[in-house]
C-alpha distance (Angstrom), angle and dihedral (degrees) to the residues before:
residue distance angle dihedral
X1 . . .
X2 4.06 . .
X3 3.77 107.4 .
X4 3.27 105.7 166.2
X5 3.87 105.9 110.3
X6 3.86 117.5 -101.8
X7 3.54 94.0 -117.3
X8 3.85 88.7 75.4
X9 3.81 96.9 36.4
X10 3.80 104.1 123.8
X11 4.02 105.1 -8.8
X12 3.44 135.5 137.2
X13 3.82 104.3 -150.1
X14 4.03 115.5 -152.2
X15 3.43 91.8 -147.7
X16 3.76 152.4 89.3
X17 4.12 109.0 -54.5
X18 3.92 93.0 -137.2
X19 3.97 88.0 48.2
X20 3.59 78.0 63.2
X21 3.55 112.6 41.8
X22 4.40 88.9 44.0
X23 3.65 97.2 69.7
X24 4.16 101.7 42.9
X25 3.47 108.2 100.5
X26 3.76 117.8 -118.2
X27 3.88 124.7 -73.6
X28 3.50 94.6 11.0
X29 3.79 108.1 127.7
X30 4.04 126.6 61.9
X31 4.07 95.9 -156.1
X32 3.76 137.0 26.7
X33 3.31 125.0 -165.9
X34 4.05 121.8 -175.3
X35 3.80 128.3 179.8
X36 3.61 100.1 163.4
X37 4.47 129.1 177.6
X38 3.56 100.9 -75.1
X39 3.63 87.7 -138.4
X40 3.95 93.6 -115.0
X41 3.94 97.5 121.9
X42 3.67 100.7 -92.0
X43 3.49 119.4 173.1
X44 3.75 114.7 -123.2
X45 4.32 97.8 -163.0
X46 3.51 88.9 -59.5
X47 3.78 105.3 -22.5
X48 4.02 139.3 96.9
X49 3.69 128.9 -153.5
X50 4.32 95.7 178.7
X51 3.51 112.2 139.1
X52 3.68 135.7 -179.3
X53 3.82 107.7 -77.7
X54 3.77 92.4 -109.8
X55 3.41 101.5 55.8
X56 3.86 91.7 35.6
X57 4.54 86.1 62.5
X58 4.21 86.2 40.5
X59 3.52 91.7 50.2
X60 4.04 86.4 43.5
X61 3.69 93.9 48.4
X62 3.75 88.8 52.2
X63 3.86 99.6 50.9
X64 3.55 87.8 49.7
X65 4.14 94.5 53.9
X66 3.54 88.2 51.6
X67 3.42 101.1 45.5
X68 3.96 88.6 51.5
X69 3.76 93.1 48.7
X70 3.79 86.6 56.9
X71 3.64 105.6 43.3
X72 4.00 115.0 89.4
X73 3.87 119.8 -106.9
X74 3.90 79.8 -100.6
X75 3.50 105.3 48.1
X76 3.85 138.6 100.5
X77 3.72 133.6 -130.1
X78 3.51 125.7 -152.7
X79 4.45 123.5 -159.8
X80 3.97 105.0 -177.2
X81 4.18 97.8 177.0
X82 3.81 127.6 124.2
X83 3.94 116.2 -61.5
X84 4.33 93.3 -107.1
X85 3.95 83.8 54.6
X86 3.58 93.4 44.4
X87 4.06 93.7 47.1
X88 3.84 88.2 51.1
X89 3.71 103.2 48.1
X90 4.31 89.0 43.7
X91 3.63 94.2 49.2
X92 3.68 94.3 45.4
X93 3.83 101.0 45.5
X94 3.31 119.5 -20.9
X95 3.86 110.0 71.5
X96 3.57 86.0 44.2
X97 4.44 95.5 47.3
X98 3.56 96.8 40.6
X99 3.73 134.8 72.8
X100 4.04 91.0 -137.8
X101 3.92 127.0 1.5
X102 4.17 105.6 -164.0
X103 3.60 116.3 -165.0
X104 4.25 118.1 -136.9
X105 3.45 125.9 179.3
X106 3.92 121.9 -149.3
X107 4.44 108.0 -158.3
X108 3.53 122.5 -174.9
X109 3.70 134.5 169.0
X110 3.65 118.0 -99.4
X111 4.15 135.8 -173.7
X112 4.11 88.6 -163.5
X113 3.38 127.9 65.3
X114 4.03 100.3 46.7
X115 4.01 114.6 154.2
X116 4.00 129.6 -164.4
X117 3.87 75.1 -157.2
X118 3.89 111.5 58.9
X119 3.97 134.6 -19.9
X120 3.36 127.5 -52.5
X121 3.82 107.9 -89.8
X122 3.98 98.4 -130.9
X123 4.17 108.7 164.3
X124 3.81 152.9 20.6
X125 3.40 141.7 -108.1
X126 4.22 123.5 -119.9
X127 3.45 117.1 -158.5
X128 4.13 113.0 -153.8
X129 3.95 109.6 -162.0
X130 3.59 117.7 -178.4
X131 3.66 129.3 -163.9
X132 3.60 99.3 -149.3
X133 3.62 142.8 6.1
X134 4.23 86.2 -106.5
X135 3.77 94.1 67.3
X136 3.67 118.1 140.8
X137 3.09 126.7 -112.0
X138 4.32 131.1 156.6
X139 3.69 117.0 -143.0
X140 3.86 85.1 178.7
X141 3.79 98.0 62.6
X142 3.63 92.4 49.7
X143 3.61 112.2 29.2
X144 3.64 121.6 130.9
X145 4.11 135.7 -138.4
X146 3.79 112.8 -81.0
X147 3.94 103.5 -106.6
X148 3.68 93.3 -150.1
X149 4.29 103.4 35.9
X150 3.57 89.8 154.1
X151 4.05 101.4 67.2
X152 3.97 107.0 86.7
X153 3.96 100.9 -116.0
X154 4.01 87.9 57.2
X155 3.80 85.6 46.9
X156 3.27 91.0 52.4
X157 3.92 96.7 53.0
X158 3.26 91.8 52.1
X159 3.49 102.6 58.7
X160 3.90 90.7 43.6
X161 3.80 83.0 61.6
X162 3.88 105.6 -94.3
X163 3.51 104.0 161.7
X164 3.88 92.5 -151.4
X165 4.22 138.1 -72.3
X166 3.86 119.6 -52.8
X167 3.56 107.9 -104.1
X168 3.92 117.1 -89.8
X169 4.32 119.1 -101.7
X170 4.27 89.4 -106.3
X171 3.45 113.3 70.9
X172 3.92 118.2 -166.5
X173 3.50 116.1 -150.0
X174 3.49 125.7 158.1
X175 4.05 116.8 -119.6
X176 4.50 111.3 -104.1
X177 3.44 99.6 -102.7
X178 3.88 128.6 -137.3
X179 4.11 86.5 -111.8
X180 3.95 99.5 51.8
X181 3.32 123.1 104.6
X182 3.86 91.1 -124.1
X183 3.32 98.0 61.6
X184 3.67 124.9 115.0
X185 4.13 125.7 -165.1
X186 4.66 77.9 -107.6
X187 3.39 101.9 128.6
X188 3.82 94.3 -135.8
X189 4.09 118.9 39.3
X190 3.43 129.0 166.8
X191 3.48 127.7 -151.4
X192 3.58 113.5 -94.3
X193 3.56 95.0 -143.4
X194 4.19 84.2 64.9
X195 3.76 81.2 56.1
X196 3.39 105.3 53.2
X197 3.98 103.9 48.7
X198 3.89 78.9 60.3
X199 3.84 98.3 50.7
X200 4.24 85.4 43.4
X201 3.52 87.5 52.7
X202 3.50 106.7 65.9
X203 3.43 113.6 1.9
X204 4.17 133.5 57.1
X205 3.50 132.3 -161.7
X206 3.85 118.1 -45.6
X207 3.89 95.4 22.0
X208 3.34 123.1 135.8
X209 4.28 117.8 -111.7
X210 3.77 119.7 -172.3
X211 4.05 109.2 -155.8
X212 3.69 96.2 -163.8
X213 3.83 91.1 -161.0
X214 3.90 120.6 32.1
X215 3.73 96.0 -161.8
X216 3.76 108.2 159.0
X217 4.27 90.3 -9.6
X218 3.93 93.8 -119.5
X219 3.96 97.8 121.1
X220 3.94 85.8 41.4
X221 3.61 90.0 44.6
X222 3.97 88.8 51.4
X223 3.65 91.1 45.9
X224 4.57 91.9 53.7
X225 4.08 80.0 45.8
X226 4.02 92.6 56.0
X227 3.64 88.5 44.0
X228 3.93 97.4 -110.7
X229 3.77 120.5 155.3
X230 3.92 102.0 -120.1
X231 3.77 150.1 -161.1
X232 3.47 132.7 -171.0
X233 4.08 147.5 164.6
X234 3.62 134.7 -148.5
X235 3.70 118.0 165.8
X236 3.96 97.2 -169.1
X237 3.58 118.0 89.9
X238 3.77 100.7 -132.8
X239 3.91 97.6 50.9
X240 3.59 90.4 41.1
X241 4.19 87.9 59.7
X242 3.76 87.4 37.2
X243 3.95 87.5 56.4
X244 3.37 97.0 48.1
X245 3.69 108.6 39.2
X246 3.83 83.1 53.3
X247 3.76 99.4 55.1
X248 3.34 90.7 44.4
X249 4.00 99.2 55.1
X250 3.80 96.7 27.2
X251 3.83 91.2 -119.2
X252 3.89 146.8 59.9
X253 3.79 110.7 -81.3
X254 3.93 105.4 -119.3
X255 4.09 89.0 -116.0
X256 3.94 90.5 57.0
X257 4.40 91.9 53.0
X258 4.02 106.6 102.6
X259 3.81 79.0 -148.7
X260 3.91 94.0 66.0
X261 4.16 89.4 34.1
X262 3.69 87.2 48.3
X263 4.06 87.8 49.5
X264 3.62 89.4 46.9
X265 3.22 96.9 51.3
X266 4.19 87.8 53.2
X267 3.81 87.6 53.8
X268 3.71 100.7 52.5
X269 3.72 84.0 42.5
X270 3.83 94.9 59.4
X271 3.94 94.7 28.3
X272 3.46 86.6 54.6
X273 4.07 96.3 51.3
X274 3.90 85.1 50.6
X275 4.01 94.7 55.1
X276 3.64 95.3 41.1
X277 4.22 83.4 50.2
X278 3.90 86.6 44.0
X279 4.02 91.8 45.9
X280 4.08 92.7 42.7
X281 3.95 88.7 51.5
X282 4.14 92.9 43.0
X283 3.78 93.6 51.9
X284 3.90 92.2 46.0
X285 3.93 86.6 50.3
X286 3.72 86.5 52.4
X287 3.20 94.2 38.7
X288 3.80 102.5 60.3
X289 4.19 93.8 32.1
X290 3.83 109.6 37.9
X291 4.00 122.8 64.9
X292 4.16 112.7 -103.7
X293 3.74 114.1 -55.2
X294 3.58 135.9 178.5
X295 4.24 107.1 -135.9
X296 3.52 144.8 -13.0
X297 3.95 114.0 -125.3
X298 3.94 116.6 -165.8
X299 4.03 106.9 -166.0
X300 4.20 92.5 -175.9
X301 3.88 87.6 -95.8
X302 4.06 108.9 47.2
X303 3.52 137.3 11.1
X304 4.58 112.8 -126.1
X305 4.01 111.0 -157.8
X306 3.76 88.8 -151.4
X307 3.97 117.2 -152.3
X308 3.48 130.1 -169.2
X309 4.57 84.2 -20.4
X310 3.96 92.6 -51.1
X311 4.04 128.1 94.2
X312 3.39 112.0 -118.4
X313 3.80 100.6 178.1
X314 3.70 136.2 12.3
X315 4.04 128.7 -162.6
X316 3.66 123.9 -173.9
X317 3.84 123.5 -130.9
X318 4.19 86.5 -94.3
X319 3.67 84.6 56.4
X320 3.52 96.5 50.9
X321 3.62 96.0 50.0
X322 3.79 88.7 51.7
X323 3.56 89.5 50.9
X324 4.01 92.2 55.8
X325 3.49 95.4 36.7
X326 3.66 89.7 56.6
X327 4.02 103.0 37.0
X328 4.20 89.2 54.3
């Protein structure tokens, strides 16, 4: 049974997460998924959360006790964060708050990152916190093929019905690279195929998944798609329009794609070497033909050789291109 109140059915809030999370009412959510700023000084387009390490484990601690108050006596929570964060905030409350804390690892390879120093740090850890020893969870949405379904046990399971082994505690997902279609100009995006074994896994259609941080919108995108009633929050601007603009056409607006930014980007890059080529070769034109002047003003339409504050000649784009055409 959904008991989250209708208010909150389906929203992305722009506004603080723990504004949020303090006025639901207890046990009203069946999933929680969290995949906070690790507090490591990434920049969110333009913007830094990094606090001082103190304050970044209080502030930790305290997302995690409200998430717990608010997650039903059958639900699940989920922490993805890096494995210091992780160690701190399980140590400190929740091995002690929760009935069972489970400890996944998500690896992916990665070409940044590399040390002459120490390994190459290459995954995250997910915390699972459960409020009770009842919590749900669906080896039938997520089970995986039977590596071995030759040997005569596995055999066996199948044909009693098994629908295959529960997937292992390391996950390996590749990173969402700059080229995919999925990927958004969010600075961190996780797959969303990492997302959905954990909404299959303990939720089914019509329960209710709290995103605690929209980010780029692909886990709450996942969780519409599965036909999950969700909530989310996203403070910044740009993810919030991201987040909605997606829900609301099913798909990532073309302006939103790193691929087309990235593209974009290329364009300006080599438009902009051809007008600063165009403008070096139409003030040396000037420069040797026309008497002294003071500037050249382009207004989209005509170009002004300005002397002394007034325009003493004027040449249309056609003229211009005459003008280069002829002087190379």
């Amino acid at each position: 049974m959904n008991t989250l109140p209708k208010k909150f059915h389906n929203k992305v809030e722009q506004r603080d997460v723990m504004d949020v999370l303090r006025v639901l009412p207890p046990a009203c959510l069946d999933m929680i998924w969290g995949d906070p700023d690790y507090g490591v000084g990434i920049n969110y387009s333009g913007r830094k959360y990094t606090s001082k390490w103190e304050e970044y484990i209080s502030w930790y601690v305290g997302l995690a006790k409200e998430c717990m108050r608010v997650l039903k006596p059958t639900g699940n929570l989920f922490m993805m964060n890096y494995p210091k964060q992780n160690a701190h905030l399980r140590a400190l409350y929740l091995d002690d708050a929760a009935h069972g804390v489970y400890d996944y690892v998500w690896v992916y390879p990665t070409n940044v990152g590399h040390s002459p120093k120490r390994f190459t740090t290459a995954h995250r850890s997910i915390l699972h916190a459960t409020k009770g020893k009842s919590n749900n969870f669906y080896k039938e949405q997520i089970a995986q093929p039977y590596r071995n379904p030759t040997d005569k046990r596995i055999q066996g399971r199948i044909a009693n019905g098994s629908p295959g082994r529960m997937p292992y505690s390391w996950l390996q997902y590749n990173l969402v690279k700059n080229v995919s279609l999925e990927k958004t100009f969010h600075a961190c995006q996780i797959p969303q195929e990492l997302s959905e074994l954990f909404i299959k896994s303990c939720t089914k259609s019509g329960d209710s998944v709290f995103v605690l941080f929209g980010g780029s919108g692909s886990e709450v995108a996942k969780v519409k798609e599965l036909k999950r009633t969700y909530l989310t929050c996203e403070i910044h601007p740009d993810y919030c329009e991201i987040i909605r603009t997606r829900l609301k056409n099913n798909f990532i607006k073309k302006e939103h794609r790193m691929s087309s930014i990235m593209q974009s980007r290329r364009n300006i890059g080599e438009n902009g070497k051809k007008i600063q080529k165009q403008s070096d070769l139409i003030d040396r034109y000037f420069r040797t033909t026309t008497e002294l002047y003071d500037d050249l003003e382009w207004d989209g339409e005509k170009l002004d050789i300005i002397l002394d504050g007034d325009v003493i000649e004027s040449y249309t784009h056609s003229d211009l291109s005459k003008i280069i055409d002829g002087f190379l």
